[in-house]
N, C-alpha and C positions, 0 to 999 in steps of 0.2 A: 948123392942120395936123391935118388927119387922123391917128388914134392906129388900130396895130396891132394886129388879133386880141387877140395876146399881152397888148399892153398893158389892153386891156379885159377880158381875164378877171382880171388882176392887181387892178382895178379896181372891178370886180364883187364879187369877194373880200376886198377892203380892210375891214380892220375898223372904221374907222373913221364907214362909211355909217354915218345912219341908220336904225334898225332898224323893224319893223312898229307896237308902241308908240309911238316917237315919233311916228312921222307918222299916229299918231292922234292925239293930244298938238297936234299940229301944226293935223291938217288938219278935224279936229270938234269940237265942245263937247259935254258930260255923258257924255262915255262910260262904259259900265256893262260892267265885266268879266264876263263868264257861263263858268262853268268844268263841266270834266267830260262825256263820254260817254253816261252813265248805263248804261255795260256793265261799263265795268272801271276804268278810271282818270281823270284828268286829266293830259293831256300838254301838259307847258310850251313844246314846240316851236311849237305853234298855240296863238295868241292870238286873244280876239276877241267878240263883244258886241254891244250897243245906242250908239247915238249919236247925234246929230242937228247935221245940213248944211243950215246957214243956217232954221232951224226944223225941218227935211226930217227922218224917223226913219230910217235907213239901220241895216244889218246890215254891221258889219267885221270880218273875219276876216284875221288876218296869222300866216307864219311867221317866226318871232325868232329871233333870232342875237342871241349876246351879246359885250358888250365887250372882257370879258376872260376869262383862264382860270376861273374862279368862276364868272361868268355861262353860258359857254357848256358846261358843265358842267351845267349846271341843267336848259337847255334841251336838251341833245343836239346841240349845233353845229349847229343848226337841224336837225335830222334830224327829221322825225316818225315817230313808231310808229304805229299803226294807229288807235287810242284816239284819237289826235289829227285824223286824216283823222274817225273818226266823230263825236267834238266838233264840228269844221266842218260836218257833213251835219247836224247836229240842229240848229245854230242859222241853216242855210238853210233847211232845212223849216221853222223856225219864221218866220223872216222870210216866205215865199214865203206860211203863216198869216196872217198880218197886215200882209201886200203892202207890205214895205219893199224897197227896193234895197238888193242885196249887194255888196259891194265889197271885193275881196281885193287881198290885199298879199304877194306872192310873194319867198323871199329862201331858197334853200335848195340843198345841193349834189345831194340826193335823199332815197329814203325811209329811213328806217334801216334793214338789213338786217342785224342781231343776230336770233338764236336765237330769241331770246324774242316779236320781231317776227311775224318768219314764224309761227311757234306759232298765233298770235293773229288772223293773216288779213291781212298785211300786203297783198298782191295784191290781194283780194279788197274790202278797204275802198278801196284806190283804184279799181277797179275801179266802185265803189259808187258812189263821188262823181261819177264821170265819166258814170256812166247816171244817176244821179237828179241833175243838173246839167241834164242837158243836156235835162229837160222842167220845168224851175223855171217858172212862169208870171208868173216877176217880174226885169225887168232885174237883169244879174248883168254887171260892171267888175270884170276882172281885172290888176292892172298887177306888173312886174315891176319889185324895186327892187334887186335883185342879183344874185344867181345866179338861175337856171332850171333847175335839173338834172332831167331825167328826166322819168319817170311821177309824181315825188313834186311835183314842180310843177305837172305836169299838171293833178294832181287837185284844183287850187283855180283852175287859168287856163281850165276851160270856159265863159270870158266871152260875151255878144255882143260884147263889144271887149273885144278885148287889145293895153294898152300896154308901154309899156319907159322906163326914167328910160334916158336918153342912154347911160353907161356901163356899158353890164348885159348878161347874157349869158342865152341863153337855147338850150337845147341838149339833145339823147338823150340824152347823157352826159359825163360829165368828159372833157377834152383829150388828160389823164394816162389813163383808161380807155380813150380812142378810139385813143392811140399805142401801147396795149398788145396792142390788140387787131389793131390793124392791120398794126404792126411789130414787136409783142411787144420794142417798146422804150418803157417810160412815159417815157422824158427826153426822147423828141421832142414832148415834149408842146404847144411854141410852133409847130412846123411843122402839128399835128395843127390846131389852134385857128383857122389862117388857111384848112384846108380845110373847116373844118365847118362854114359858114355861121353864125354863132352869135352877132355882133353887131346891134344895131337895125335900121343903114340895111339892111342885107342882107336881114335880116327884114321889114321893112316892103317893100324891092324885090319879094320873093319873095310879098307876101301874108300871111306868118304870123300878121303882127301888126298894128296898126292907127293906130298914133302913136307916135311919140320925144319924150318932156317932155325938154327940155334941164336940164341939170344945170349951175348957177351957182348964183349969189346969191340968186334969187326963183325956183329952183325950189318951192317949199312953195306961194306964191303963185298960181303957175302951174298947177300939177296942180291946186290945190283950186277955181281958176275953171275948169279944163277938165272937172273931173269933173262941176262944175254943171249946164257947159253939157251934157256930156254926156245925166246923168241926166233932162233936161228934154226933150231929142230923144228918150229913150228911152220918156219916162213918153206920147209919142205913139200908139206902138205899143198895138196890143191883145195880150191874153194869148197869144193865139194867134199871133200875128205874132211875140212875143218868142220863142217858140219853134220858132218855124219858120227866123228869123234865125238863130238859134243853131244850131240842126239842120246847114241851110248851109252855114252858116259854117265848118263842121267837115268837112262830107261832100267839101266842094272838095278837100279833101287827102288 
């Protein structure tokens, strides 16, 4: 049986998923932590590093959501700051350096928008990531493995392919945002969720996105032979061609 809008952003949200860590954990061997912006901070929102797929040295970049109230404390309920969007651009440009494949791991409700954010160029770093993405000269796989919120996902899904794990959402903005603004009532927020197109199949009907990994028992299995085969169609492409895919793939919309 097919599941509800509603049910899927419940789902998406469930804290129980796993988080961008483990499906490193999961899906590479040696992974090597690389931390810090080198402007202002290290934001624990974005995670992400060196690693290697089936010998393959691949660049992964994830946003973390934590377990529990400690964890997600740490990280900012998956929020990133700015600091964090420009940690992820340094270790793409360094990838794109030494022509690995990037591969991100998307799980967040948006960008953090505290005070201190904005200060800092919160706009402006996503802004960044989105234009120096979108001429990386090296395959870049973006998959979403829970929320999708906003600009603040955006700025890590300027893939040649963009997937979706089965139950995940991926959307402008929150349900609760979208019922406020429409109805200036947040508690229609289940009525909101089934108009905003914001689950996979819709998303892939429409275009958006590019594959649903089904979510059971060998999802881990599953994702990490399709990203293979992925990467292997991709590493086809010339530099030029990956960019130009990409370019495309964006301007359709």
């Amino acid at each position: 049986m097919s599941k509800s809008a509603n049910e899927i952003v419940s789902l998406a949200r469930n804290q129980g998923r796993m988080t961008a860590l483990e499906y490193f954990e999961e899906l590479f061997e040696d992974f090597i932590e690389l931390h810090g912006d080198r402007q202002f901070a290290d934001d624990n929102a974005i995670v992400g590093g060196i690693a290697k797929l089936e010998g393959m040295a691949v660049t992964v970049i994830g946003i973390q959501k934590g377990r529990d109230l400690n964890e997600n404390l740490r990280v900012n309920f998956g929020q990133p700051h700015p600091e964090g969007y420009r940690k992820a651009l340094r270790l793409m440009k360094q990838a794109e350096k030494f022509k690995r494949p990037i591969i991100t791991f998307i799980n967040t409700a948006g960008a953090f928008s505290g005070l201190g954010a904005e200060e800092r160029g919160q706009g402006e770093a996503i802004a960044r990531n989105l234009y120096e993405m979108s001429g990386l000269r090296v395959p870049i796989l973006s998959i979403i493995i829970g929320e999708g919120g906003s600009g603040g996902a955006l700025a890590l899904a300027m893939g040649n392919k963009v997937w979706m794990l089965e139950h995940t959402m991926y959307a402008i903005l929150s349900p609760e945002g979208f019922a406020s603004i429409l109805w200036k009532d947040g508690s229609r927020s289940a009525e909101a969720a089934e108009l905003m197109k914001i689950t996979a199949p819709e998303l892939l009907k429409m275009g958006v996105i590019d594959k649903i990994i089904p979510e059971n028992s060998e999802t881990c299995a599953t994702l990490k032979k399709e990203i293979i085969r992925e990467l292997q169609s991709l590493a086809t492409l010339s530099e030029e061609e990956l960019v130009t895919q990409r370019y495309e793939r964006f301007r359709k919309f």
